[in-house]
PDB file with one MODEL, atoms N, CA, C and O in Angstrom:
MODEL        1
ATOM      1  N   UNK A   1       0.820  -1.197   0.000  1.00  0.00           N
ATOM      2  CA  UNK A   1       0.000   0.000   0.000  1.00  0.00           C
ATOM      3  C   UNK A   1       0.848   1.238   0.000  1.00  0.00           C
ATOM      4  O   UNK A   1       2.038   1.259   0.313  1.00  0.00           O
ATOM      5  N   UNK A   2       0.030   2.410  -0.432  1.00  0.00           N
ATOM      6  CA  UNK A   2       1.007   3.515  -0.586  1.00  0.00           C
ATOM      7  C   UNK A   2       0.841   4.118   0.875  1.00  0.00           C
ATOM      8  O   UNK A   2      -0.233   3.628   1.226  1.00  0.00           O
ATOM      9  N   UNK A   3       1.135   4.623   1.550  1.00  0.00           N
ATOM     10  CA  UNK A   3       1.345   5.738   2.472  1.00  0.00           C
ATOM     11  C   UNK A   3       1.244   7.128   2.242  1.00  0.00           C
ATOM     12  O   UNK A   3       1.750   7.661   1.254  1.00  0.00           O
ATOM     13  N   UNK A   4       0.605   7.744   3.122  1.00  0.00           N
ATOM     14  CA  UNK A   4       0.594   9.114   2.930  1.00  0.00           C
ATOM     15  C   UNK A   4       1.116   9.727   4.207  1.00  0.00           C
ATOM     16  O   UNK A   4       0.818   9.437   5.366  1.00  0.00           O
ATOM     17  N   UNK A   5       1.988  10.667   3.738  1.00  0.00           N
ATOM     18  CA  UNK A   5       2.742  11.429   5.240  1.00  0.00           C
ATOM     19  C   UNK A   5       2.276  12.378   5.127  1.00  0.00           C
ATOM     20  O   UNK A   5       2.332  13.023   4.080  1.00  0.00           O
ATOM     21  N   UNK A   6       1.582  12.812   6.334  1.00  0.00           N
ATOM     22  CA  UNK A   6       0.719  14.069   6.837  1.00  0.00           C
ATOM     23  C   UNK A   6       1.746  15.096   7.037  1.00  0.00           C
ATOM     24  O   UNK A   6       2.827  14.542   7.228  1.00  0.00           O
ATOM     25  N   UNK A   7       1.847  16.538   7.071  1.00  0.00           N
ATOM     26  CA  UNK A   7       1.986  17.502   6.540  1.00  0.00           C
ATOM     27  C   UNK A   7       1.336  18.629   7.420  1.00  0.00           C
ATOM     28  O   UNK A   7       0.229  18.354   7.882  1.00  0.00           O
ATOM     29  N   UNK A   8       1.836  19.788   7.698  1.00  0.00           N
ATOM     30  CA  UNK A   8       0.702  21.036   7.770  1.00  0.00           C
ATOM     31  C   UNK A   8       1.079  21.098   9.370  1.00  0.00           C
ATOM     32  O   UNK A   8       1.949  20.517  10.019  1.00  0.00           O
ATOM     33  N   UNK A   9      -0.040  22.138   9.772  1.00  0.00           N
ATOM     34  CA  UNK A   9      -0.400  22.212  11.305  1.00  0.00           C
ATOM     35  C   UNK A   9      -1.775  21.680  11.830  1.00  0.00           C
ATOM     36  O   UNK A   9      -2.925  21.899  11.450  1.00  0.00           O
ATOM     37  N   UNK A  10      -1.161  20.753  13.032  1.00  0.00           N
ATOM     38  CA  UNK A  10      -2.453  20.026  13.631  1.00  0.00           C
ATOM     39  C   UNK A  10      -3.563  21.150  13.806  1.00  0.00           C
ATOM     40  O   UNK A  10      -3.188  22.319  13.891  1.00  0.00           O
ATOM     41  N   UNK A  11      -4.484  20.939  13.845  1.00  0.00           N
ATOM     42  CA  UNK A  11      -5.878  21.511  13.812  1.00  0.00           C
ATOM     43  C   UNK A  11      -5.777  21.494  15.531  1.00  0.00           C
ATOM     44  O   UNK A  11      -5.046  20.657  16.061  1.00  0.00           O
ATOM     45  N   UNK A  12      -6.498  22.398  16.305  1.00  0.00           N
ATOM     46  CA  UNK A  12      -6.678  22.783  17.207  1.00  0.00           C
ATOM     47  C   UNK A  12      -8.163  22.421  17.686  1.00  0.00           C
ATOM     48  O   UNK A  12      -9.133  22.908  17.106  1.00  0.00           O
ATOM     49  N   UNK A  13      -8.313  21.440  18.902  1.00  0.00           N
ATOM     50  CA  UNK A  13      -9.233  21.368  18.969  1.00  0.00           C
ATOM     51  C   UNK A  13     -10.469  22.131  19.581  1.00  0.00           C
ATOM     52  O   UNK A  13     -11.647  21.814  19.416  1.00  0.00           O
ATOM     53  N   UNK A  14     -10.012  23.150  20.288  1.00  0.00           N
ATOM     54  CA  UNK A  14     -10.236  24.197  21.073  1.00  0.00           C
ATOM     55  C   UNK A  14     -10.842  25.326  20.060  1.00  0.00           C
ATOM     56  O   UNK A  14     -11.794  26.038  20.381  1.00  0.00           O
ATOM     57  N   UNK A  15     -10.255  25.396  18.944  1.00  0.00           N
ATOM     58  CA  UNK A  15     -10.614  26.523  17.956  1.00  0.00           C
ATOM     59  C   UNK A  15     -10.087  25.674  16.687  1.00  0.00           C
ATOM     60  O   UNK A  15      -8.978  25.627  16.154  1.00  0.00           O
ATOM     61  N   UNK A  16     -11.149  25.106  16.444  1.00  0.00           N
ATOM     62  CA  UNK A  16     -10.857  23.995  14.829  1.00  0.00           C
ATOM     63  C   UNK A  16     -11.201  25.259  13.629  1.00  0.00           C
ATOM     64  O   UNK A  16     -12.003  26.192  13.586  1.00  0.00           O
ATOM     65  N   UNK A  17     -10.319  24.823  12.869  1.00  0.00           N
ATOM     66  CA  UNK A  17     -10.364  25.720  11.235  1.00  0.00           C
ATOM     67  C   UNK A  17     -11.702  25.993  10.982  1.00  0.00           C
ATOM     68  O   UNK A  17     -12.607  25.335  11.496  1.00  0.00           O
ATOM     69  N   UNK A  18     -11.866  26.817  10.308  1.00  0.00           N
ATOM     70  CA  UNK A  18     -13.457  26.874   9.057  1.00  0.00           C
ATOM     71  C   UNK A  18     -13.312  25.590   8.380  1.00  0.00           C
ATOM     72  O   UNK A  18     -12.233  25.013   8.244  1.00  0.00           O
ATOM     73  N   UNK A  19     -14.367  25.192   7.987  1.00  0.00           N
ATOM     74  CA  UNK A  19     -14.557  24.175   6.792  1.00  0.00           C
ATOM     75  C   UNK A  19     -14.469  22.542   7.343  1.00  0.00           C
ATOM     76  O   UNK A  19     -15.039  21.907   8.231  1.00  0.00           O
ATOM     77  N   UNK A  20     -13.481  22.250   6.359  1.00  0.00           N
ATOM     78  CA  UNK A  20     -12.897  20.866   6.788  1.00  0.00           C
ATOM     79  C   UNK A  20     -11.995  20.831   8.021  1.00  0.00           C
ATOM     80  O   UNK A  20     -10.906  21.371   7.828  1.00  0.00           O
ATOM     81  N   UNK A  21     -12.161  20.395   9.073  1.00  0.00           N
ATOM     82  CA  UNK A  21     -11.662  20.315   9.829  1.00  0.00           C
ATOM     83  C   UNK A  21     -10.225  20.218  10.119  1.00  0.00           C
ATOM     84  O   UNK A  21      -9.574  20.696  11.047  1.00  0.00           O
ATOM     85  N   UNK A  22      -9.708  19.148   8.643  1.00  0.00           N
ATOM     86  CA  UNK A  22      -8.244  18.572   8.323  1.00  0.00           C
ATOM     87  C   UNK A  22      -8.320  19.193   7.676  1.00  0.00           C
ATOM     88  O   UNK A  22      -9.350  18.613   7.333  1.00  0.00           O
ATOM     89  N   UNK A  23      -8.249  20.020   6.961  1.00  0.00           N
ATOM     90  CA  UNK A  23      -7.901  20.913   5.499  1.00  0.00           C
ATOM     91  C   UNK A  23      -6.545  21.269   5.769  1.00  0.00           C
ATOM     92  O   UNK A  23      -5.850  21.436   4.767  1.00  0.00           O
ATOM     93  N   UNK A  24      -5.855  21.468   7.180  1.00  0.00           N
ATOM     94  CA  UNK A  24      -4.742  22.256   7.305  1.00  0.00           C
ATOM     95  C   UNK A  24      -3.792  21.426   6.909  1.00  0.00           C
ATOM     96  O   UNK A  24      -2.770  21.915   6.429  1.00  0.00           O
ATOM     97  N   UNK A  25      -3.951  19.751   7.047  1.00  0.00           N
ATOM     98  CA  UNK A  25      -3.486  19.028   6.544  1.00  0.00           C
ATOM     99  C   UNK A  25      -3.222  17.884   5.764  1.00  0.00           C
ATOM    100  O   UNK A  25      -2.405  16.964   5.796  1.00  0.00           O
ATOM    101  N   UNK A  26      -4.350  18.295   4.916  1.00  0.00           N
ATOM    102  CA  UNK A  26      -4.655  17.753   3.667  1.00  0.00           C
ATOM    103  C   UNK A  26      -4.112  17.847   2.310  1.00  0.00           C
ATOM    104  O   UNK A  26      -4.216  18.888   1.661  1.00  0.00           O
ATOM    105  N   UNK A  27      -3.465  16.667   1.802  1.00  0.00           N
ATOM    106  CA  UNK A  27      -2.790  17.550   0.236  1.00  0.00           C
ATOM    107  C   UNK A  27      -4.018  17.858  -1.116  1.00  0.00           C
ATOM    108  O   UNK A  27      -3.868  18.203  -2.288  1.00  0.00           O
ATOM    109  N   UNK A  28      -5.128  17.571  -0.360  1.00  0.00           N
ATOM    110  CA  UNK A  28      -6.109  17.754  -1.950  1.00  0.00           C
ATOM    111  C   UNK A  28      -6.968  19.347  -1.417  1.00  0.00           C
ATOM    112  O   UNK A  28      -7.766  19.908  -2.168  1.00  0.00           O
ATOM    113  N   UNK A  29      -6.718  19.729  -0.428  1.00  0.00           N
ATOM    114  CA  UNK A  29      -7.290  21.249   0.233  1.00  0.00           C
ATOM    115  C   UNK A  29      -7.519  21.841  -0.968  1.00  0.00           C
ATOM    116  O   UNK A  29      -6.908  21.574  -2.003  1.00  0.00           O
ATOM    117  N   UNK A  30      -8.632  22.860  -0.815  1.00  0.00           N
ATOM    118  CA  UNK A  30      -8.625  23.673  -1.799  1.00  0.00           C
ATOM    119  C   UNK A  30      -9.730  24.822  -1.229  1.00  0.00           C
ATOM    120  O   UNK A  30     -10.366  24.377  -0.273  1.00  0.00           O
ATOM    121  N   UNK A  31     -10.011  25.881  -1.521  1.00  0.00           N
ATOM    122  CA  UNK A  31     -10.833  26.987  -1.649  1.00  0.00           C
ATOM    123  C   UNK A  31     -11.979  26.592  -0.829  1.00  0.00           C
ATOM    124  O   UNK A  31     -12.571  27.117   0.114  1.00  0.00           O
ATOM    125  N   UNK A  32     -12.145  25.166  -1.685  1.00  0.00           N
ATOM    126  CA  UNK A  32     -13.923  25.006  -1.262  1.00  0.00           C
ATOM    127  C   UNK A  32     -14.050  24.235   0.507  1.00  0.00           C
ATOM    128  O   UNK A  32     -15.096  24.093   1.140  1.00  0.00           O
ATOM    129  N   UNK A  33     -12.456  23.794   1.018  1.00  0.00           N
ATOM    130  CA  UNK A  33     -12.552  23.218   1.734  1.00  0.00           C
ATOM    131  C   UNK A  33     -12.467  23.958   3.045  1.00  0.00           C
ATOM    132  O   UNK A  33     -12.866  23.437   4.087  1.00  0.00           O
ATOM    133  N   UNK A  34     -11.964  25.136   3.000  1.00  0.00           N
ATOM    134  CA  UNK A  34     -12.010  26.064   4.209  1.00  0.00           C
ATOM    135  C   UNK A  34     -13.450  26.579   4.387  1.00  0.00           C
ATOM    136  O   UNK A  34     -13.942  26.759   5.501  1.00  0.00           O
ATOM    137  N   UNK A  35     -14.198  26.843   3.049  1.00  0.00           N
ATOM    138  CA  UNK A  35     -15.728  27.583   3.235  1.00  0.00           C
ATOM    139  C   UNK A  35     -16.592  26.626   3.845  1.00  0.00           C
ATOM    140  O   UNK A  35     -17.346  26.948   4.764  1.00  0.00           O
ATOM    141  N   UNK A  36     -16.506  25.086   3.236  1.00  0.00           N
ATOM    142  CA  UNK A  36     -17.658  24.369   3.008  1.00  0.00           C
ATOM    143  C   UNK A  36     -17.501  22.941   4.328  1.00  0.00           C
ATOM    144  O   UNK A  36     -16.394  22.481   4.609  1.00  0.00           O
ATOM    145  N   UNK A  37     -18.500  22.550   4.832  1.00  0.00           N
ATOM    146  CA  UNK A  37     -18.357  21.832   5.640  1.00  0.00           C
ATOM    147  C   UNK A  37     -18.382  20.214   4.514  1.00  0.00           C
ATOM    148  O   UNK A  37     -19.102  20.205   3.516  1.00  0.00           O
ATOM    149  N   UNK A  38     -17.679  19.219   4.812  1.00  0.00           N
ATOM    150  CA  UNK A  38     -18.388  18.678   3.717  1.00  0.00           C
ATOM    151  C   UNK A  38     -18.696  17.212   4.419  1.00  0.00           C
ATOM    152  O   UNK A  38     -17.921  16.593   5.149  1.00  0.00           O
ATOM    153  N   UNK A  39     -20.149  16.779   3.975  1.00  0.00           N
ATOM    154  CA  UNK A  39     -21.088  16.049   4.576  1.00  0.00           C
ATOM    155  C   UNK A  39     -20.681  14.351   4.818  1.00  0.00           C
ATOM    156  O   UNK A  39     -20.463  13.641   3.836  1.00  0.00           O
ATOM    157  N   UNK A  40     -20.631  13.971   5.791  1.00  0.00           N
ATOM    158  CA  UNK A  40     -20.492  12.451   5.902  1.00  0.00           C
ATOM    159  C   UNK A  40     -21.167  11.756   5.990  1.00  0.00           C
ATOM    160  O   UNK A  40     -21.944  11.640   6.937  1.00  0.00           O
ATOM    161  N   UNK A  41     -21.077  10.866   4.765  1.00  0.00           N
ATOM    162  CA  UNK A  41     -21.208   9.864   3.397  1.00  0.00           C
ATOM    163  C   UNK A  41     -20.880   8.686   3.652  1.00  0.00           C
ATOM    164  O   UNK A  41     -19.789   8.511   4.194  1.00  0.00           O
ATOM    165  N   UNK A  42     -21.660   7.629   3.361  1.00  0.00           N
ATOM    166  CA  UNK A  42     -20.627   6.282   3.585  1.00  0.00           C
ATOM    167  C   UNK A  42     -20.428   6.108   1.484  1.00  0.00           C
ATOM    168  O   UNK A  42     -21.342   6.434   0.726  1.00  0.00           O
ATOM    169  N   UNK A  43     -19.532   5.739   1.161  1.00  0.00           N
ATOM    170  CA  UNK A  43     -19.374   6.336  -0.255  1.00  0.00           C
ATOM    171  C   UNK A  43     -19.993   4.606  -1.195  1.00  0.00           C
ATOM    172  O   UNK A  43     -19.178   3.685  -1.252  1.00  0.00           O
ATOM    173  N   UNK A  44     -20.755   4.503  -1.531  1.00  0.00           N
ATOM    174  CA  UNK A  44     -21.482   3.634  -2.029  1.00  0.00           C
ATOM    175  C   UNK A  44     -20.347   2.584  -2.946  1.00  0.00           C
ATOM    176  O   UNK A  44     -20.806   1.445  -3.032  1.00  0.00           O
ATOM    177  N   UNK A  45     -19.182   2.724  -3.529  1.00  0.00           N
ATOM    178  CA  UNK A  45     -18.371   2.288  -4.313  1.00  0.00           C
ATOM    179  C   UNK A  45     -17.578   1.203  -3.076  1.00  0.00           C
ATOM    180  O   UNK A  45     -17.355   0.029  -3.374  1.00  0.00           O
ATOM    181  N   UNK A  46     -17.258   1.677  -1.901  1.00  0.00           N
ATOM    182  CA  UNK A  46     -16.798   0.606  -0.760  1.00  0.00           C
ATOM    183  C   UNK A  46     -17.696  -0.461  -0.493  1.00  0.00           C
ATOM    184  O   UNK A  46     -18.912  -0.270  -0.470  1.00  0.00           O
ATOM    185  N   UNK A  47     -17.171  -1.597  -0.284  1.00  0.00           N
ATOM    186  CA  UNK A  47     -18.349  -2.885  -0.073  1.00  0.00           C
ATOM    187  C   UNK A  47     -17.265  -3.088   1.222  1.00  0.00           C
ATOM    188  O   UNK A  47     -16.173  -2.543   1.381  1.00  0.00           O
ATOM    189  N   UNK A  48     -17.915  -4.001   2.026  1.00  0.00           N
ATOM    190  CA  UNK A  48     -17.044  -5.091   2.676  1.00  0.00           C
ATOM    191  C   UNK A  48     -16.852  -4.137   3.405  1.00  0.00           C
ATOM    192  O   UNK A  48     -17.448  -3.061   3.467  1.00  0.00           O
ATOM    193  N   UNK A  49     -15.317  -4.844   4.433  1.00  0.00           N
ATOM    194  CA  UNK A  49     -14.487  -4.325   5.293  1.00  0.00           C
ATOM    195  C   UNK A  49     -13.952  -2.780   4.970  1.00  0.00           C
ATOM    196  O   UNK A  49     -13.527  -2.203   5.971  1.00  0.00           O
ATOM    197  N   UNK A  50     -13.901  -1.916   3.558  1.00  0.00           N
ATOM    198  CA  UNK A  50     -13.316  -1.408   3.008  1.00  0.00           C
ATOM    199  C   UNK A  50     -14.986   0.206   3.392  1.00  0.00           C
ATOM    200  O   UNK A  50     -14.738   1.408   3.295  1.00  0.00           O
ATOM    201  N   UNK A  51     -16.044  -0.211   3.675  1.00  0.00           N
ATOM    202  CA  UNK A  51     -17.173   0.839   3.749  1.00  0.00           C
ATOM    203  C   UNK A  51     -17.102   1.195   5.225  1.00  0.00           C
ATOM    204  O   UNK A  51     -17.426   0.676   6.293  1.00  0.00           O
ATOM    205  N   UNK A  52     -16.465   2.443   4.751  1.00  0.00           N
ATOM    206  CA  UNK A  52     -17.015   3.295   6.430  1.00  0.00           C
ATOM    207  C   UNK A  52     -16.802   5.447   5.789  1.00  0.00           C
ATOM    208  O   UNK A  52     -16.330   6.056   4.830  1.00  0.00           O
ATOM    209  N   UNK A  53     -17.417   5.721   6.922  1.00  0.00           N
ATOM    210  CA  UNK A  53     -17.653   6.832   6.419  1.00  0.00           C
ATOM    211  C   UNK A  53     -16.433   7.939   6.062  1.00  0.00           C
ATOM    212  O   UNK A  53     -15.228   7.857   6.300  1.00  0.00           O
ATOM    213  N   UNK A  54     -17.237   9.047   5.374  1.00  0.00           N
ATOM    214  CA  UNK A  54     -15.660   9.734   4.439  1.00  0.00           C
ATOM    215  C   UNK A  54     -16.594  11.148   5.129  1.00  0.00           C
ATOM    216  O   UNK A  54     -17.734  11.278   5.574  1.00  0.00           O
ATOM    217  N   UNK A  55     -15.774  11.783   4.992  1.00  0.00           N
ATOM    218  CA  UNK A  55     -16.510  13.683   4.945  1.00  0.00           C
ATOM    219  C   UNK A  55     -15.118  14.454   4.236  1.00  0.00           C
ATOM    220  O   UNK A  55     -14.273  15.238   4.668  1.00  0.00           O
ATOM    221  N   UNK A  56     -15.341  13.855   3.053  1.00  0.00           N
ATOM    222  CA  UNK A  56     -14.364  14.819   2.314  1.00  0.00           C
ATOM    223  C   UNK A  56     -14.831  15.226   0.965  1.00  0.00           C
ATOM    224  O   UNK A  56     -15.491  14.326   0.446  1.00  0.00           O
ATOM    225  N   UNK A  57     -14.704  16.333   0.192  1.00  0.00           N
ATOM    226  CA  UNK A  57     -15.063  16.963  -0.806  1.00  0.00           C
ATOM    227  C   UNK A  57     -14.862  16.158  -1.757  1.00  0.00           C
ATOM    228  O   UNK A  57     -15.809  15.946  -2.515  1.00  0.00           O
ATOM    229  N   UNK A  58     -13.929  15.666  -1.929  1.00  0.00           N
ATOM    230  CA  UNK A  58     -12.803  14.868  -2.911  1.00  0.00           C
ATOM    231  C   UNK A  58     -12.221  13.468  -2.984  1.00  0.00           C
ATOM    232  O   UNK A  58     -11.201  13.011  -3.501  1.00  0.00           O
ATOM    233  N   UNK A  59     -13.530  12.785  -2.070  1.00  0.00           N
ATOM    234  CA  UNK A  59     -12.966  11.243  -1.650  1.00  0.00           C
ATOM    235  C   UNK A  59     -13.415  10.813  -3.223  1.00  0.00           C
ATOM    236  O   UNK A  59     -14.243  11.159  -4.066  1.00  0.00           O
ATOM    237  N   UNK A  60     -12.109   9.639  -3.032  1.00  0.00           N
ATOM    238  CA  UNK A  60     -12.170   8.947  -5.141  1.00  0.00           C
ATOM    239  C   UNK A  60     -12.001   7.555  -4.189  1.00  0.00           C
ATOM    240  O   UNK A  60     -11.661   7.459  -3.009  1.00  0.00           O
ATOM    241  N   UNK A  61     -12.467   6.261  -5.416  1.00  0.00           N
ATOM    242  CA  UNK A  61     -12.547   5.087  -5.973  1.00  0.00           C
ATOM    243  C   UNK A  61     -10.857   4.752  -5.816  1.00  0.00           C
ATOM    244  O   UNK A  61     -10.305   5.359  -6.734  1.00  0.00           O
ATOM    245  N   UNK A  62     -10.016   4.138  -5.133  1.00  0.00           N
ATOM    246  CA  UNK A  62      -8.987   4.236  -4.987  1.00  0.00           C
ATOM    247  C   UNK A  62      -8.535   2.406  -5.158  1.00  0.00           C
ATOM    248  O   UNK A  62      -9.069   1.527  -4.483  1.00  0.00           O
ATOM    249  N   UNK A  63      -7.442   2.156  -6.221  1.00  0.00           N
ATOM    250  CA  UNK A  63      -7.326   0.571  -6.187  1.00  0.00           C
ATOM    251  C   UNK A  63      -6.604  -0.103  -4.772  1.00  0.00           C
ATOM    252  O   UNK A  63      -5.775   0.441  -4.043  1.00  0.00           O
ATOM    253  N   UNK A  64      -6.947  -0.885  -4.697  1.00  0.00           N
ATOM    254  CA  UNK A  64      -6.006  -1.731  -3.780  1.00  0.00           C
ATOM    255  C   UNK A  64      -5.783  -2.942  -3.691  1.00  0.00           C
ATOM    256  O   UNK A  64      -6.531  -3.819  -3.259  1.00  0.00           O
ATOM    257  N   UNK A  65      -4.409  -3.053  -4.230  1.00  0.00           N
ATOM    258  CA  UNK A  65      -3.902  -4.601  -4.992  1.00  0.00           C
ATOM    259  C   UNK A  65      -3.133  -4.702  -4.030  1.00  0.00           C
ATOM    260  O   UNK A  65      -2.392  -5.681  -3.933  1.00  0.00           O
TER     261      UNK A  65
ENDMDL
END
């Protein structure tokens, strides 16, 4: 599997960002993610062990071999 190394400044829980909560350290952030809250989804394309919920603007269909 690939790994992703997180990045940015931890979010504060005391005074969390506008928007996405993780946006501060997110590499797909964008414009819409500081304004917009974005809604959690269980994303219909996950079956199995692999379905649980997302709240991201930009969650994709991702392989895993």
């Amino acid at each position: 599997r690939e790994r992703i190394i997180l990045s940015g400044d931890i979010p504060s829980p005391a005074n969390p960002p506008s928007g996405c909560r993780f946006r501060t350290r997110c590499w797909k952030a964008e414009e819409r993610c500081a304004v917009e809250v974005p809604a959690l989804t269980v994303r219909e394309w996950l079956t199995g062990a692999a379905a649980h919920d997302s709240a991201c603007h930009f969650a994709a269909e991702r392989e895993i071999g």
